[in-house]
ROTORNU-641923 format. One line per 3 residues: number of its first residue (from 1); their letters; for each residue x, y, z of C-alpha. Coordinates in steps of 0.02 Angstrom, whole numbers, plus 50000, padded with zeros to 5 digits. Layout:
REM residues N
NUM) a) X/Y/Z  ...
END
This chain:
REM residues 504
1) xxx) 49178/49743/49912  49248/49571/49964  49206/49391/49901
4) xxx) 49076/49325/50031  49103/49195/50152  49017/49080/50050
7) xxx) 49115/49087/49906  49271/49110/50014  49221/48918/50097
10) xxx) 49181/48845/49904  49331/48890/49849  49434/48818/50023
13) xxx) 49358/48683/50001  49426/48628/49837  49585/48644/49888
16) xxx) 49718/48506/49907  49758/48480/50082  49947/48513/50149
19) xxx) 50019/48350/50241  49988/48357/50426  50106/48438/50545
22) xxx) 50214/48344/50658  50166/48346/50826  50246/48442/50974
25) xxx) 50286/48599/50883  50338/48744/50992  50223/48913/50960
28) xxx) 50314/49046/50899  50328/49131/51061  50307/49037/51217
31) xxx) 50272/49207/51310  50113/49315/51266  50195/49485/51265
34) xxx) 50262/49452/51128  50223/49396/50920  50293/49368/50763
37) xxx) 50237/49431/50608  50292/49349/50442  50295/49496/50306
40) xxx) 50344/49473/50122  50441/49622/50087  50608/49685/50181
43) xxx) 50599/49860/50171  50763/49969/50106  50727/50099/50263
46) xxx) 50637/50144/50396  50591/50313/50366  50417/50315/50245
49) xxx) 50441/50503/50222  50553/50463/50095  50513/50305/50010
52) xxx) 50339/50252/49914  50349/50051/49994  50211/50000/50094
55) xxx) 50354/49881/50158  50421/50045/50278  50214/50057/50351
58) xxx) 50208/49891/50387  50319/49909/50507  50345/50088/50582
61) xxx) 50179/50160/50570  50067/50187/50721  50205/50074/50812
64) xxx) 50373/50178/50787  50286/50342/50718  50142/50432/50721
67) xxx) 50037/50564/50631  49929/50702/50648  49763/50578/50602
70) xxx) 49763/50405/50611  49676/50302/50476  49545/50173/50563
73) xxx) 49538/49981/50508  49360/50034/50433  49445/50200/50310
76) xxx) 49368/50341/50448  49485/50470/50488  49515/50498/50689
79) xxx) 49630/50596/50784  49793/50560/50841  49932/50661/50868
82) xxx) 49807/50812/50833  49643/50810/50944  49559/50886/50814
85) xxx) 49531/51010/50669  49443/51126/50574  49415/51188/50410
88) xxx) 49393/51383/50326  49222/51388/50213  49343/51384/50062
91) xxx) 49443/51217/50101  49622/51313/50097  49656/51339/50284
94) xxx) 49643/51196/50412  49682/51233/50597  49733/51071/50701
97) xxx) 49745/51062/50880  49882/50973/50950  49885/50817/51078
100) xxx) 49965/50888/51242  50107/50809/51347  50174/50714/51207
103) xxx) 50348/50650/51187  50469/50576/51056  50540/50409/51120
106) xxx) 50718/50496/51155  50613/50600/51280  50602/50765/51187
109) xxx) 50420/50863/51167  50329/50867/51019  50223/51034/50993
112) xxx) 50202/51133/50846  50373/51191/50788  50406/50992/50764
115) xxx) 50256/50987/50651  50296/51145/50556  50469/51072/50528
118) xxx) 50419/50914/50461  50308/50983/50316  50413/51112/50286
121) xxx) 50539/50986/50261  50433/50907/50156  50359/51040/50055
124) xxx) 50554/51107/50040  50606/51119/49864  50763/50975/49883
127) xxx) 50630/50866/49988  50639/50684/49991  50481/50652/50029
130) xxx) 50409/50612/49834  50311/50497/49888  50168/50629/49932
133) xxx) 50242/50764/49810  50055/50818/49746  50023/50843/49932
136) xxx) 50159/50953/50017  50187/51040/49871  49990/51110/49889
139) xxx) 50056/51190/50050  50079/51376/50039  50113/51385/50205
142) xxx) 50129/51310/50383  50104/51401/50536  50135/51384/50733
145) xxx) 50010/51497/50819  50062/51426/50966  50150/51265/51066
148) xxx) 49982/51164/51017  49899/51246/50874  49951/51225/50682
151) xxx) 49870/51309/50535  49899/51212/50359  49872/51330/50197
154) xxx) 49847/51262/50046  49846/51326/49884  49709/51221/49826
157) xxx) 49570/51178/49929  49594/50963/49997  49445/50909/50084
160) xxx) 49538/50742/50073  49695/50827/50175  49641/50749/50357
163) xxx) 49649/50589/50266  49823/50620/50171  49893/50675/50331
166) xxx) 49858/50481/50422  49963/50420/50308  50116/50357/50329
169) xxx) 50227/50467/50223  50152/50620/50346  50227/50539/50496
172) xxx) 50317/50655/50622  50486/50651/50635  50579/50731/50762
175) xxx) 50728/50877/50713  50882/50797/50780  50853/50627/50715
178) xxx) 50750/50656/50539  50916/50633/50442  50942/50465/50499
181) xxx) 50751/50396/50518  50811/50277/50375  50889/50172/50532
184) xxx) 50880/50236/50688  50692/50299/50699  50618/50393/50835
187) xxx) 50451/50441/50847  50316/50463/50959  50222/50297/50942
190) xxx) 50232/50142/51077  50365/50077/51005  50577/50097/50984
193) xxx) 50688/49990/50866  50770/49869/50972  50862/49767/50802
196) xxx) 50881/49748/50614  50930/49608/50546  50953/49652/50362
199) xxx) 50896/49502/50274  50786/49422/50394  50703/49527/50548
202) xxx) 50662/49688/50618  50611/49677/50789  50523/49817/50871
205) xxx) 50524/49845/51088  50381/49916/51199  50426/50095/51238
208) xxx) 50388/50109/51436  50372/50286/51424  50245/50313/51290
211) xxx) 50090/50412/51341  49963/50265/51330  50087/50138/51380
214) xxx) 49975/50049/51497  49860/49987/51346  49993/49915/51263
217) xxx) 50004/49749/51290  50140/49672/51183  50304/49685/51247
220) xxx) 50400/49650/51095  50360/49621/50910  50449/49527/50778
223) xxx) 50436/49550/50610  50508/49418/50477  50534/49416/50310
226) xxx) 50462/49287/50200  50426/49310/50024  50412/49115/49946
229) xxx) 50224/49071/49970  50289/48899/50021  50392/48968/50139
232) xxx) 50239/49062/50210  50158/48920/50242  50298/48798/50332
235) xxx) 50323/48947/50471  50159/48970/50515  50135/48783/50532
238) xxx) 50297/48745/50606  50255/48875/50765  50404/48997/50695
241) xxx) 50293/49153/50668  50113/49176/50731  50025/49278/50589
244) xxx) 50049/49345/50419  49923/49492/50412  49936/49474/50218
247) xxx) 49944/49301/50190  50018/49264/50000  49989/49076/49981
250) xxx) 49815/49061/49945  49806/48891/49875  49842/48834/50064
253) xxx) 49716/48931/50130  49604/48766/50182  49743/48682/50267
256) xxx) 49746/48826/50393  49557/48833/50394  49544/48666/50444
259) xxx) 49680/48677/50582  49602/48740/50743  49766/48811/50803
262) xxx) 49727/48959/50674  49588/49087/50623  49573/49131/50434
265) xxx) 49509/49308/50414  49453/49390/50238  49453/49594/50213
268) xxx) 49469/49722/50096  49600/49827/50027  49621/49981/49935
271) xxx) 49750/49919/49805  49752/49922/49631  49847/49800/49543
274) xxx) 49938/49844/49383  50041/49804/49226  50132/49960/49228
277) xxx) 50202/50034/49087  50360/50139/49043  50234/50301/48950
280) xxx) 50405/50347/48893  50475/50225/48795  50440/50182/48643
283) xxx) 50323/50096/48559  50206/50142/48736  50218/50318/48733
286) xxx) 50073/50287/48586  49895/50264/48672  49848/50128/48535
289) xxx) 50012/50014/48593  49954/50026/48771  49767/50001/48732
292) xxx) 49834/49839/48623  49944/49775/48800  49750/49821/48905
295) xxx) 49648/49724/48773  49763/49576/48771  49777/49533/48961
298) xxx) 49623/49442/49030  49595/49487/49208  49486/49350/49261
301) xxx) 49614/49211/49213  49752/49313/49298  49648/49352/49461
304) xxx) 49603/49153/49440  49772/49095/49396  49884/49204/49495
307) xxx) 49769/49233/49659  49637/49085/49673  49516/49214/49628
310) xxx) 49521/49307/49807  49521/49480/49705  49403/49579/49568
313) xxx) 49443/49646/49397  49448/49853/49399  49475/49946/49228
316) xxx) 49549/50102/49318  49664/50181/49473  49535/50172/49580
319) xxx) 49492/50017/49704  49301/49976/49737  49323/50059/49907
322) xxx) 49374/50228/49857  49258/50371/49838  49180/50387/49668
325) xxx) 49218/50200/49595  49168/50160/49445  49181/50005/49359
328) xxx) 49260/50027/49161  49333/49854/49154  49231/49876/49010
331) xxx) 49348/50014/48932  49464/49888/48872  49398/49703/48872
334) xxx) 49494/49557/48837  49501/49544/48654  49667/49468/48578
337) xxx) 49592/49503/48398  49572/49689/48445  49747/49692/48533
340) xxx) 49828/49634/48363  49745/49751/48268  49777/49903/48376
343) xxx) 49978/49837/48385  49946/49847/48173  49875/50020/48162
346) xxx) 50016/50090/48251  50147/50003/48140  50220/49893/48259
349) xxx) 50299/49771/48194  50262/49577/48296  50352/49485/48370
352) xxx) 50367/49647/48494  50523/49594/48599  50502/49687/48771
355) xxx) 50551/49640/48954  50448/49616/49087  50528/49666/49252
358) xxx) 50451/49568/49406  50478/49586/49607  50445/49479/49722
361) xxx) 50281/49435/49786  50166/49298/49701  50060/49389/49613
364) xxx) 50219/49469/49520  50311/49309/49497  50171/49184/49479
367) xxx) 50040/49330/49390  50189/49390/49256  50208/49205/49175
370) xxx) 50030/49234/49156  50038/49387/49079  50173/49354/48959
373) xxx) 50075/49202/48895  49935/49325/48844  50052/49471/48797
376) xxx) 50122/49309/48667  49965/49277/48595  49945/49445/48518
379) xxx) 50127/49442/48467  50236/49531/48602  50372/49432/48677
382) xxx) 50380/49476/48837  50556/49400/48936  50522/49400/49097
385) xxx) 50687/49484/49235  50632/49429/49413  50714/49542/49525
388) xxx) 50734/49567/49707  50626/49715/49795  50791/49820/49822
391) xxx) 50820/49806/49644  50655/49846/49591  50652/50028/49697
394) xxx) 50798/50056/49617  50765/50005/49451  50592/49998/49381
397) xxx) 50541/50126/49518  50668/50226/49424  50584/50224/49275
400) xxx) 50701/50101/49213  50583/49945/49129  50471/49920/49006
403) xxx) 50345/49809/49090  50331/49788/49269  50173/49683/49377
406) xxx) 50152/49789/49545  50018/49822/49674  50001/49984/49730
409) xxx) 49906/50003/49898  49890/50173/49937  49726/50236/49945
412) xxx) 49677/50377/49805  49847/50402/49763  49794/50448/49578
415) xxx) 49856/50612/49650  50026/50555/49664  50040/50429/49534
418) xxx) 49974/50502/49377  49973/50731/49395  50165/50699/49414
421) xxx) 50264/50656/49232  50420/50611/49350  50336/50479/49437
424) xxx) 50413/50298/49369  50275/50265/49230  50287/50438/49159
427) xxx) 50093/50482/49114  50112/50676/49065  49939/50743/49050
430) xxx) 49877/50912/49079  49704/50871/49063  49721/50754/49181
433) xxx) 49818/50876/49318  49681/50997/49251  49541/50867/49306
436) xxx) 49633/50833/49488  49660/51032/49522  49465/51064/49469
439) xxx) 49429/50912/49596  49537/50990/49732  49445/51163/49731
442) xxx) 49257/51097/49726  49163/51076/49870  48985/51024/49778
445) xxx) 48986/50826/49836  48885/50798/49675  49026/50892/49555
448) xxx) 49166/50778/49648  49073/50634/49588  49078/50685/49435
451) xxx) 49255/50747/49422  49311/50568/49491  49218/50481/49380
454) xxx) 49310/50586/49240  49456/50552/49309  49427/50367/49307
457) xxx) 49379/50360/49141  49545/50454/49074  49645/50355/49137
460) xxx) 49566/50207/49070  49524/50279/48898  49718/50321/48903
463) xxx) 49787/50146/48953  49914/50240/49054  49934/50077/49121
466) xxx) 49860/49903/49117  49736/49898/49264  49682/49728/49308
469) xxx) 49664/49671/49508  49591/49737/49684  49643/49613/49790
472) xxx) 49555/49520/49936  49657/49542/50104  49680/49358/50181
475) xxx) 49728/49366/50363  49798/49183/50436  49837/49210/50629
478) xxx) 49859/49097/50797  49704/49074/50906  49697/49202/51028
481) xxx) 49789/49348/50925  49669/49483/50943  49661/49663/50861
484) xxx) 49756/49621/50704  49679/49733/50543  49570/49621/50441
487) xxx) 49520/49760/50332  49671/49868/50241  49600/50035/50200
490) xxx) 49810/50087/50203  49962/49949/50225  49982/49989/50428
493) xxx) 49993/49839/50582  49941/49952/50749  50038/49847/50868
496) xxx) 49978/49947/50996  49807/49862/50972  49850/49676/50964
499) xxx) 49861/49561/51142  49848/49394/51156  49700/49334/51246
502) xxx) 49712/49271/51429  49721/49096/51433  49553/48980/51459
END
């Protein structure tokens, strides 16, 4: 799915070299128990059962909490708080079987009560987890047949629910301290929360009595927060931060390359990068608007302009990795003459004054002057509001915005984003939700195929939004950091997997 290496070294390799780095500079941690992770988003909480940012996984999942599955670095779906599961012939009953001897990090026992709790909880109807609505609310009902056996009913048959479930907004929480996960998580993973900094750092702490405690190797990790791309770059050179697992400064990438202090590592990812827009407001809530906003936005400049062409175009919610991809870039083609004349049959009148709401990260800030210089050419004016990531949860997430550039990185979260007319784009379709429950109760492998291929093409045929980038992952580490994800089938850094290597 990714550029290949030898298009990844053309492109380094026409890149402007950094000036050199003064000599002397102290690593970023002088012990090897320990690392520092830069990260461009600060999450707003720690507790990704009730918020949609990747920002919270980064951070907590597999290190501070854990699941039932755990999501590999290659997309397969293993055990990990469960030891395994089963299915009924009809898809609606799954029976898990839990991981014995298991504690939360305040000592308690997990068993099965804690995971009936938790998707109750979630499937409740004042939940907070809306993040994976579409998912707990399929649950008819959760059962503890005893200490280490769960059965999951569902009111719609999920062959996808072992993958759902190794996500991070199906994390375990434990009773006593769910209601305030947001800062003071505990979980069963390797790790506790030794500090926030608001502003600046989390830093997470080896928990000694975790049940595999003796293959963690990292005492302590740090994780920064650095969202300026130039930024990026002076910490990793300077020694102040050892990796950035998603590296945002790509036009530096041959600087780092070159350096033998520091590995360069291109993977995949399952996001879908979009120009999302408010279905509700008008002039968008009519399809010929939004088609007009699709035909006028060129992805290959953007994906050239914005992200040194280290992604590739997609017409649709789904990224190239995802089950049942199909390309329909060709849906809606750049075509400014086609844009104007769509904007024209649906009596708009141009210049279309609208604003463009933008959060931090590059491809946002850098991609959106971008956009709004095509969105110009086909006569909307487009002022761009740059706004901080808090502000963006809590405004454009809202549904508040007319325009907004995001990623989102979940994989095959069509589920979530589009069957639910509450989510912050507002796409109300009951074809569509009839097209994702016909999907969900079908076992034939060759009728899913088809039914996500439908899917696909709805969406794109209805310009719910303006789909335009799957993005390369770009790794830039230390020498001698080993087990960091290359590959990002979900937004998740196992901790628990990474040790420096022994010296010589």
């Amino acid at each position: 799915m990714s550029l290949d290496r030898r298009r990844l070294n053309t492109f380094l390799a026409g890149l402007p070299v950094l000036a050199a780095v003064l000599p002397g500079m102290a690593a970023a941690q002088s012990r090897k128990d320990a690392v520092v992770l830069a990260m461009v988003l600060e999450p707003t909480s720690l507790d990704p059962t009730t918020g949609a940012s990747a920002a919270i996984g980064e951070i907590v999942h597999y290190n501070i909490f854990e699941g039932l599955t755990r999501i590999a670095m290659d997309g397969a779906v293993l055990p990990l708080l469960a030891e395994g599961w089963q299915a009924s012939g009809d898809g609606k009953t799954y029976s898990f079987e839990l991981k014995k001897g298991v504690r939360f990090s305040d000592g308690s026992a997990f068993d099965a009560n804690i995971v009936k709790f938790n998707f109750d909880r979630a499937r409740a109807a004042d939940s907070t987890n809306k993040a994976r609505k579409a998912l707990f609310d399929n649950i008819t009902a959760v059962q503890a047949q005893d200490p280490h056996t769960v059965i999951i009913e569902l009111a719609v048959a999920d062959s996808l629910l072992p993958f759902r479930l190794g996500e991070n907004t199906a994390v375990i929480l434990h009773p006593n301290s769910a209601a305030n996960a947001a800062t003071r998580p505990i979980g069963t993973g390797p790790y506790k929360l030794e500090n926030w900094n608001k502003g600046s750092a989390i830093t997470l702490l080896k928990w000694d009595g975790y049940r595999d405690a003796a293959k963690v190797k990292l005492r302590r990790a740090t994780f920064r927060f650095i969202n300026d791309p130039a930024a990026q770059v002076a910490a990793l050179l300077a020694g102040d931060v050892d990796c950035m697992p998603r590296f945002g400064a790509a036009q530096a990438l041959k600087q780092f390359q070159g350096d033998k202090r520091f590995t360069v590592a291109q993977g995949f990812t399952a996001g879908k990068g979009i120009l999302a827009i408010n279905n509700r407001k008008k002039p968008f809530d009519d399809v010929r608007v939004r088609r007009a906003l699709a035909h006028a936005i060129d992805r290959k400049a953007f994906i050239d302009g914005a992200l040194e062409g280290l992604a590739r175009p997609i017409g649709s919610h789904f990224a190239p990795t995802d089950l049942g991809y199909q390309d329909l870039t060709a849906v809606t083609p750049y075509d400014p003459d086609k844009a104007k004349a769509l904007l024209k049959e649906a009596g708009v009148t141009t210049p279309l004054n609208v604003t463009l709401t933008l959060p931090p990260p590059q491809y946002a800030r850098k991609g959106g002057e971008i956009i709004a210089a095509q969105l110009a050419k086909v006569g909307v004016n487009a002022k761009i509001e740059n706004v901080e990531w808090a502000q963006w949860l809590s405004g454009a997430f809202k549904g508040n915005f007319d325009l907004t550039v995001i990623l989102h990185v979940e994989p095959l979260d069509y589920m979530r984003a589009y069957t639910d007319p509450n989510y912050y784009f507002g796409y109300d379709s009951a074809k569509f939700r009839g097209l994702v429950a016909t999907l969900g109760a079908t076992a034939d492998q060759k009728e899913k195929f088809r039914l996500w291929r439908d899917i696909q093409r709805q969406l794109a045929e209805d310009a719910v939004n303006v789909f335009i980038w799957n993005p390369s992952q770009i790794a830039v580490y230390r020498k001698g950091l080993r087990g960091l994800w290359t590959n990002s089938p979900i937004f998740a850094n196992d901790l628990g997997a990474v040790s420096w290597a022994p010296p010589g």
